[in-house]
DRENMAR-346366 format. One record per residue (C-alpha): residue number from 1; residue in three letters; x, y, z. Coordinates in nm, 3 decimals. Example, Ala and Ser with C-alpha at 12.3 -4.5 7.8 and 13.67 -1.06 7.14 Angstrom:
2
     i    aa         X         Y         Z
     1   ALA     1.230    -0.450     0.780
     2   SER     1.367    -0.106     0.714
This chain:
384
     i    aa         X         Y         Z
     1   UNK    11.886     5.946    11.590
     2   UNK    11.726     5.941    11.267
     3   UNK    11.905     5.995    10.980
     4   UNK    11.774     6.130    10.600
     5   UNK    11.868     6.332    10.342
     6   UNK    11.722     6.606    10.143
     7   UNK    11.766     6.513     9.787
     8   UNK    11.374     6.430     9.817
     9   UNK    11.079     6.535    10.047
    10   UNK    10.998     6.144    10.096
    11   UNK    11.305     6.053    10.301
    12   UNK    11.251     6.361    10.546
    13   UNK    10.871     6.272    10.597
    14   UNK    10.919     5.933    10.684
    15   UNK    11.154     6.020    10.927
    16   UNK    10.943     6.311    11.091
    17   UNK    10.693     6.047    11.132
    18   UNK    10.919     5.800    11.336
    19   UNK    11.035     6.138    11.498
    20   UNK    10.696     6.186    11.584
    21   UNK    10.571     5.861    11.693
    22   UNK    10.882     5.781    11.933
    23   UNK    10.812     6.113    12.100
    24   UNK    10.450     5.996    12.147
    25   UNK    10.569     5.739    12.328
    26   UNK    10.788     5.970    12.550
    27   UNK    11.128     5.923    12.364
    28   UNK    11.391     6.131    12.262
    29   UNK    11.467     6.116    11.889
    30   UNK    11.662     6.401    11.655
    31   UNK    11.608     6.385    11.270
    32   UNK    11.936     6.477    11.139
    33   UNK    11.973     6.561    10.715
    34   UNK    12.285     6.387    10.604
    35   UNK    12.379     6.638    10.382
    36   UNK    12.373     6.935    10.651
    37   UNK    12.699     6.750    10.781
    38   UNK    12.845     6.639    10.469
    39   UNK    13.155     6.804    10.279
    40   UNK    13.096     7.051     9.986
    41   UNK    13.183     6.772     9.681
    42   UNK    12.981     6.505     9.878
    43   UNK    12.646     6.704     9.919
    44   UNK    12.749     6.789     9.532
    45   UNK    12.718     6.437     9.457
    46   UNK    12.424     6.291     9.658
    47   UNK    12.220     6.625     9.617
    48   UNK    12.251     6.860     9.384
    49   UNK    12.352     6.621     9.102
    50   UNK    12.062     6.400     9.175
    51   UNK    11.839     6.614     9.191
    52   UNK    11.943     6.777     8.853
    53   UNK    11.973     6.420     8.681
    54   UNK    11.591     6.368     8.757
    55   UNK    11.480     6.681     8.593
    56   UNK    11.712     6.712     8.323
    57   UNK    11.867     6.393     8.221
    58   UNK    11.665     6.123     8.323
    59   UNK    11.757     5.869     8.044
    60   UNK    12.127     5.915     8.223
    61   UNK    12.020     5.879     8.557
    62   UNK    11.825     5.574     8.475
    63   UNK    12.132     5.381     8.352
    64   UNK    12.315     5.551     8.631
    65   UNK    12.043     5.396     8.885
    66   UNK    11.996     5.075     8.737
    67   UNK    12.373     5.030     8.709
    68   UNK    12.400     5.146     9.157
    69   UNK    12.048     4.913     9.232
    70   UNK    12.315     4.568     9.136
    71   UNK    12.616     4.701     9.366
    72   UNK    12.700     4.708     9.727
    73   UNK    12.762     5.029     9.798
    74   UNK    12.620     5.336     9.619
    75   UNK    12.970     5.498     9.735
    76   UNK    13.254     5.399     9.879
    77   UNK    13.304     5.362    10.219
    78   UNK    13.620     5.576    10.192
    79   UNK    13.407     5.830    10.030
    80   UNK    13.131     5.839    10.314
    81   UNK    13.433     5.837    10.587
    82   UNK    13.565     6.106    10.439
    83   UNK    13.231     6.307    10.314
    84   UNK    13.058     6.251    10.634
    85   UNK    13.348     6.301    10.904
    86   UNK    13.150     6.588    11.097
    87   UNK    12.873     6.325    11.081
    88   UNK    13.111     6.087    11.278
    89   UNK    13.190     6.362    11.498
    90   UNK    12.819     6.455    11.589
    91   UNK    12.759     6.071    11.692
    92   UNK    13.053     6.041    11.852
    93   UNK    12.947     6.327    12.059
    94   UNK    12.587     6.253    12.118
    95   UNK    12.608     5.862    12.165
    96   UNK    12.223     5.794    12.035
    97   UNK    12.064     5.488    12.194
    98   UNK    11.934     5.380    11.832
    99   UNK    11.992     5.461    11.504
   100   UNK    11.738     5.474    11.208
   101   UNK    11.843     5.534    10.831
   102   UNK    11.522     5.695    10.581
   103   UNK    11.754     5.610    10.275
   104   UNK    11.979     5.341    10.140
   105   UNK    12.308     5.608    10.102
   106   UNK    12.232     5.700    10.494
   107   UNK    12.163     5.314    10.554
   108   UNK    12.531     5.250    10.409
   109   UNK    12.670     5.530    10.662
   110   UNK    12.477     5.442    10.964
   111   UNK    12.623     5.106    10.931
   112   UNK    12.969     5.248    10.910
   113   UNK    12.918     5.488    11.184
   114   UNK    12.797     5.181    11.384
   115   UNK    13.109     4.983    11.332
   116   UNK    13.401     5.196    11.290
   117   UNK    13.234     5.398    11.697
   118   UNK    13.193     5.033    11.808
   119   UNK    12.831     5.133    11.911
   120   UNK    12.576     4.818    11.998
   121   UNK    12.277     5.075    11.963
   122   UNK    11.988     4.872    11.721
   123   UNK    11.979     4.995    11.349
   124   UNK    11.680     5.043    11.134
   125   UNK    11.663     5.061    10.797
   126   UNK    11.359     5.186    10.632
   127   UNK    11.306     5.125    10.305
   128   UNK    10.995     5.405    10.164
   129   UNK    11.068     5.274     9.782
   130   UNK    10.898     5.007     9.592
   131   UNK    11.219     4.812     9.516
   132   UNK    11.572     4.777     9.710
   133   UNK    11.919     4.851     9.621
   134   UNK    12.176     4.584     9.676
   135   UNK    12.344     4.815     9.893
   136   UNK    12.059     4.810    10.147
   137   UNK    12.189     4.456    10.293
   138   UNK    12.411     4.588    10.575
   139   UNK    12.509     4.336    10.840
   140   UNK    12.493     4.611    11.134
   141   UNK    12.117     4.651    11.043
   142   UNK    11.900     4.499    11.274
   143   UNK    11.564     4.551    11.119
   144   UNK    11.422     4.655    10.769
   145   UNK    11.117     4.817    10.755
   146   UNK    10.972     4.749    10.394
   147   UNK    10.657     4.865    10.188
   148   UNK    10.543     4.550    10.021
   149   UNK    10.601     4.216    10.031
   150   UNK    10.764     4.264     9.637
   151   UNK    11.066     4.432     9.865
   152   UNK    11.084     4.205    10.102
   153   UNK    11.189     3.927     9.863
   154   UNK    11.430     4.161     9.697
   155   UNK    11.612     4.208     9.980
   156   UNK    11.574     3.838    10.103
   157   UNK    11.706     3.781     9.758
   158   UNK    12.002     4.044     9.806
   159   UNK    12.106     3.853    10.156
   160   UNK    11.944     4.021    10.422
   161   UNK    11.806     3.764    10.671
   162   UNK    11.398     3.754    10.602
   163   UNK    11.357     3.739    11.041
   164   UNK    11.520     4.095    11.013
   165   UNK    11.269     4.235    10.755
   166   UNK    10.892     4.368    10.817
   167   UNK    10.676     4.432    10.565
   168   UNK    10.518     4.734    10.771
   169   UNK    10.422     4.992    10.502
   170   UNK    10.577     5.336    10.457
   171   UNK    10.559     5.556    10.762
   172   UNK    10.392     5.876    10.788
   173   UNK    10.186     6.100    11.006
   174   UNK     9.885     5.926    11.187
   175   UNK     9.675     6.245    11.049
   176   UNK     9.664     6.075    10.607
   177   UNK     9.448     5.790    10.842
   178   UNK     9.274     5.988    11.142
   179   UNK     9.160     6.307    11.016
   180   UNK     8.747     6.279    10.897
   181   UNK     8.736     6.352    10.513
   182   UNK     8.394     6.584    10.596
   183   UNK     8.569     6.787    10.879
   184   UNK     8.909     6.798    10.642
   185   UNK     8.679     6.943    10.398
   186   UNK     8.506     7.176    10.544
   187   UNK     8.817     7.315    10.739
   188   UNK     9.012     7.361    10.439
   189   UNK     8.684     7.499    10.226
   190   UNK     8.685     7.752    10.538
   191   UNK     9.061     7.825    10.471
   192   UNK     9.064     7.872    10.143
   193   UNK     8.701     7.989    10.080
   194   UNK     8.588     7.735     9.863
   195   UNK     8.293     7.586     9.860
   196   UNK     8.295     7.247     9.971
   197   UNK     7.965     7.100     9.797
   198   UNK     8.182     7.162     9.446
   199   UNK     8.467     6.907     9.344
   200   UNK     8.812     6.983     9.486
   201   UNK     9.111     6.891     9.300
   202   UNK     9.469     6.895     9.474
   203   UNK     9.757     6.908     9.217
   204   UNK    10.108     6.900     9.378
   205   UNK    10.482     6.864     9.215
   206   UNK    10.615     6.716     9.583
   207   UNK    10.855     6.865     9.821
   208   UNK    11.050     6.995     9.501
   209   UNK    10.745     7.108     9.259
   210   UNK    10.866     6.887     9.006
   211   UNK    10.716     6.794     8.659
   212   UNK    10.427     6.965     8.390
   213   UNK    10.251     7.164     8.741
   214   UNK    10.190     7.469     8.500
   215   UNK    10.059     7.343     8.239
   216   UNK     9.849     7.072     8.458
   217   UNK     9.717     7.373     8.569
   218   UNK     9.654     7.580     8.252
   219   UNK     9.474     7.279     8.109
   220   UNK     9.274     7.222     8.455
   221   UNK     9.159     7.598     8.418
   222   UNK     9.049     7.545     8.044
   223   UNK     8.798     7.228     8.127
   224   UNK     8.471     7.278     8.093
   225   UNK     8.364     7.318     8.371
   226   UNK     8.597     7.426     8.587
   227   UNK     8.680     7.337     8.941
   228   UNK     8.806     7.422     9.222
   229   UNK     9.220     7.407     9.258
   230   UNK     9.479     7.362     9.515
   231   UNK     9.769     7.407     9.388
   232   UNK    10.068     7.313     9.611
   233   UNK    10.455     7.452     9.458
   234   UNK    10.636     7.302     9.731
   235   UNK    10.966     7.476     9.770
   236   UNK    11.003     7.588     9.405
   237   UNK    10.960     7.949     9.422
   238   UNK    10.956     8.091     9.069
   239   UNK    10.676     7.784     8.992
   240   UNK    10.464     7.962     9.216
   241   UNK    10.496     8.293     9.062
   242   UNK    10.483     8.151     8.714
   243   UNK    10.103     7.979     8.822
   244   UNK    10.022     8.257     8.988
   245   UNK    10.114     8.517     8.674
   246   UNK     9.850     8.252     8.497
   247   UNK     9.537     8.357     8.690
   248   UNK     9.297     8.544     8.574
   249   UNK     9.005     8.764     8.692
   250   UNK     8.846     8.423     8.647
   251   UNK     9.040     8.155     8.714
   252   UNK     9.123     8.401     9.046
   253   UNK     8.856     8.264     9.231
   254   UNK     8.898     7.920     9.148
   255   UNK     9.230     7.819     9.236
   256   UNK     9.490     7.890     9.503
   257   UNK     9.822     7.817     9.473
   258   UNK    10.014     7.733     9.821
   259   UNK    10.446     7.701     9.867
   260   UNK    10.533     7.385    10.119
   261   UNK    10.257     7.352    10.381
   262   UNK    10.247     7.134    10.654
   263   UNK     9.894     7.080    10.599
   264   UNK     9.915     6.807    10.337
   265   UNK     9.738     6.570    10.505
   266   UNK     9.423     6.765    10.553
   267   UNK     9.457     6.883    10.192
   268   UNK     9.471     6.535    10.056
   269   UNK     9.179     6.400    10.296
   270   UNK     8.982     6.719    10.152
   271   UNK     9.015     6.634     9.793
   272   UNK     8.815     6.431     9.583
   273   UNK     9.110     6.368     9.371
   274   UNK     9.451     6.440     9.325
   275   UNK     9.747     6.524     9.065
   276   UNK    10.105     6.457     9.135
   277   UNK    10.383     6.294     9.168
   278   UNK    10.451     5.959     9.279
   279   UNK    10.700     5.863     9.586
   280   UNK    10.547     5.915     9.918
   281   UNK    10.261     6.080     9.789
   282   UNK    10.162     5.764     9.633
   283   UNK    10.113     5.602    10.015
   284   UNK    10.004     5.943    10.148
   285   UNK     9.712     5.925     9.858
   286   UNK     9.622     5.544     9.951
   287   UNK     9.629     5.602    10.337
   288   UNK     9.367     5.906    10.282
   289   UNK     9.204     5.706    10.056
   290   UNK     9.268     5.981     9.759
   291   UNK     9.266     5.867     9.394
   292   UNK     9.564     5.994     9.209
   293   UNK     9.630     6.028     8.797
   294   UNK    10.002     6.089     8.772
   295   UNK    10.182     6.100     8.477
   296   UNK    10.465     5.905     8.412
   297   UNK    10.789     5.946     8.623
   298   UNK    11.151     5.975     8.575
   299   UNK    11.310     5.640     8.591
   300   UNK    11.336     5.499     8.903
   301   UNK    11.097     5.324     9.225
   302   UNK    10.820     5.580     9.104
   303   UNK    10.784     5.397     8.792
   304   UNK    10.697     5.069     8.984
   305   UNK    10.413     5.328     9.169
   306   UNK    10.277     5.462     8.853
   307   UNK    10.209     5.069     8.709
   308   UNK    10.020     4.976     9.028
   309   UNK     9.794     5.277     8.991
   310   UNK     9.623     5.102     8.726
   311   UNK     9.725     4.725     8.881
   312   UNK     9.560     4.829     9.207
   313   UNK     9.273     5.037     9.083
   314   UNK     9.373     5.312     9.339
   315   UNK     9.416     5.626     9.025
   316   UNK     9.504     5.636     8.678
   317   UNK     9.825     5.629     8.482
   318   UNK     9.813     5.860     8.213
   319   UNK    10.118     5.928     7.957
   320   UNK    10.040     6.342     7.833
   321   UNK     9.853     6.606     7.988
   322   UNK     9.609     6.594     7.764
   323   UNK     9.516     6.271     7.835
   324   UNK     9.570     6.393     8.250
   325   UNK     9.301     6.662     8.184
   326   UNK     9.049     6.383     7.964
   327   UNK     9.060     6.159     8.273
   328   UNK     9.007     6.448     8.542
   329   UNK     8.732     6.501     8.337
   330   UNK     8.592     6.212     8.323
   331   UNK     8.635     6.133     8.665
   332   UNK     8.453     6.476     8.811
   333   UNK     8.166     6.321     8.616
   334   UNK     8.164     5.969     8.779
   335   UNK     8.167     5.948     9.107
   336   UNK     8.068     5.642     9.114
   337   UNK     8.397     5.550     8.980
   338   UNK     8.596     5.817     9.217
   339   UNK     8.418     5.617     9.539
   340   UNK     8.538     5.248     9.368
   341   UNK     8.897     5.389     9.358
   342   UNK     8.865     5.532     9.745
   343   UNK     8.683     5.137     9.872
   344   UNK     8.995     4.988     9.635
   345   UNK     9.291     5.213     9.823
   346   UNK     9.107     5.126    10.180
   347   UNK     9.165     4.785    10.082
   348   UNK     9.561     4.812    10.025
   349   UNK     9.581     5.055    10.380
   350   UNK     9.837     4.969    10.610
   351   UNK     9.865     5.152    10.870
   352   UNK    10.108     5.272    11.195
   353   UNK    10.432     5.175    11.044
   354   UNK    10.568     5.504    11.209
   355   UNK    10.406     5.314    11.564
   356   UNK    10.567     4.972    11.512
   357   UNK    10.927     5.139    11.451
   358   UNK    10.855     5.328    11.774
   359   UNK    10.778     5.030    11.970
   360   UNK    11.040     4.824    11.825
   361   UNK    11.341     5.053    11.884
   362   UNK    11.167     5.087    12.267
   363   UNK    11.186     4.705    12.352
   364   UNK    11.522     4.663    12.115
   365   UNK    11.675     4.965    12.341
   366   UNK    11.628     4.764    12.623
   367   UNK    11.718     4.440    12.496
   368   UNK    12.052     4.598    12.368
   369   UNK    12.150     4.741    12.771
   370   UNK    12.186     4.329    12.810
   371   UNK    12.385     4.207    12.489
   372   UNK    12.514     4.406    12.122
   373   UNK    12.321     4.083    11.957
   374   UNK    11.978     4.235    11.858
   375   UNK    11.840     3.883    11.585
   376   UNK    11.610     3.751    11.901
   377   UNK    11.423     4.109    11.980
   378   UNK    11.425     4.149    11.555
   379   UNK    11.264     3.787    11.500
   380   UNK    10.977     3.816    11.790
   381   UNK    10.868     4.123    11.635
   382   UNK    10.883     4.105    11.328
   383   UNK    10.672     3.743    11.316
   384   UNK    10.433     3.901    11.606
């Protein structure tokens, strides 16, 4: 059982990419959204308010989220007993074999769960940020999966035991790595009816469409020459009317504007470069090898993200749209400079975290029919 919550698209990916690579390997494994079981005040609380924080307050939220990254708990445990009790009562019924957590808050419940229903099923924690909450350090978790060495020591730091931790990368579907950038290309040109010998630009707000999309795209529309647009709204609805009320006879045949596909992979192997967001899309972007200019985010892991696209070399940090649409600009001109950025993300690539979880929940599940003590199977795999 995986569990993540929707108060962002990145938690729900990674886990549909576990999802997916256990049932490659001929598994059973249910993705479950925390907040379809949780009470009325608690979804309140770990969604909606969240969520509204980002986009409208983020000066609060980042003294709110520096404040939570020093404690143990991001709640209560009271709070996610009560909150979550229909949770309890779904695990209670079903009895997984393993449990894997997408997000600290469902890393904090999992580990309740797993004590207070006695279960010795292995727990994995998977961290998709660029830094760790305090409250990540359970002692029922058996394994942390980890981004980047950076996390690694924060949680080492934090007192998780550094056998239990793997610095794996952020999991996702095998297609960012597998799909050829020429066929993407050329199947999405087809789709769309571009024309794939002219520059492709993918702009994208995530799961949410959040941040400047429209007026990224108003200014993208004005360059000078203009190319071609993908323009993705995710689930925001009146976003996508709003761009599409923008187009013009002209701009008509230059840009399309798409709601939440599940064809972002071949969209971002397509492109020659992208505008977005940070999170996720900022290891879906390196994976496929995309350069992305992103403007800065709301306080938070994103912001550690938007300082290595200029650390790495991998895109380009800008701070205003208008300096966004100077450097698309620029960069449609140099591709010379585009092609430096896709060698530099190859570089920083790793690959099959999804795989590794997989395998290591596969030989931990079988470890675990012998004994509830899990550190042995965690250590061998982790230094293998």
């Amino acid at each position: 059982m995986i569990l993540a919550i929707s108060n962002g698209a990145g938690h729900l990916r990674a886990a549909d990419a576990i999802a997916e690579a256990v049932r490659a390997d001929g598994g059973p494994a249910l993705v479950v959204d925390v907040a379809d079981y949780m009470t009325g005040i608690a979804r309140f609380t770990h969604v909606t308010a969240y969520l509204w924080l980002v986009k409208h307050a983020p000066r609060i939220w980042d003294r709110i989220d520096r404040y939570q990254k020093q404690q143990t708990r991001t709640s209560p445990a009271w709070y996610y007993r009560r909150g979550c009790v229909r949770l309890f009562q779904l695990i209670r019924e079903l009895r997984p074999i393993a449990m894997v957590a997408t997000e600290v808050g469902c890393c904090e419940i999992a580990a309740l769960i797993k004590k207070d229903l006695q279960l010795h099923v292995p727990l994995v924690a998977v961290n998709v940020n660029y830094d760790a909450d305090h409250a990540w350090v359970q002692p029922e978790v058996d394994l942390y999966g980890v981004a980047t060495e950076q996390v690694r020591a924060e949680l080492i730091d934090s007192g998780a035991p550094r056998e239990k931790i793997a610095v794996w990368g952020v999991p996702m579907s095998a297609h960012f790595a597998t799909l050829e950038r020429e066929c993407a290309r050329a199947d999405v040109c087809r789709w769309l009816g571009f024309n794939p010998d002219e520059k492709l630009i993918l702009v994208s707000g995530g799961g949410e469409g959040i941040g400047p999309i429209e007026e990224v795209t108003r200014r993208l529309m004005h360059l000078e020459s203009t190319p071609q647009l993908i323009v993705v709204t995710g689930n925001n609805k009146g976003l996508q009317r709003s761009i599409e009320y923008l187009l013009d006879d002209k701009a008509v045949h230059r840009v399309r504007v798409l709601s939440w596909t599940n064809r972002i992979a071949e969209l971002m192997r397509a492109s020659d470069v992208m505008i977005s967001k940070l999170g996720n899309t900022f290891d879906e972007a390196i994976v496929a090898e995309l350069p992305i200019v992103a403007l800065e985010p709301p306080p938070g892991s994103e912001r550690v993200q938007y300082r290595l696209l200029d650390e790495w070399g991998v895109g380009c940090a800008v701070s205003a749209v208008d300096q966004m649409a100077d450097t698309i600009a620029r960069l449609l001109q140099n591709p010379d400079e585009l092609e430096a950025m896709r060698r530099r993300a190859r570089s920083r690539r790793l690959i099959g975290a999804a795989d590794r979880i997989a395998d290591w929940i596969k030989s931990s599940c079988w470890v675990s029919a012998r004994r509830p003590e899990l550190s042995e199977v965690s250590a061998a795999v982790v230094n293998a």
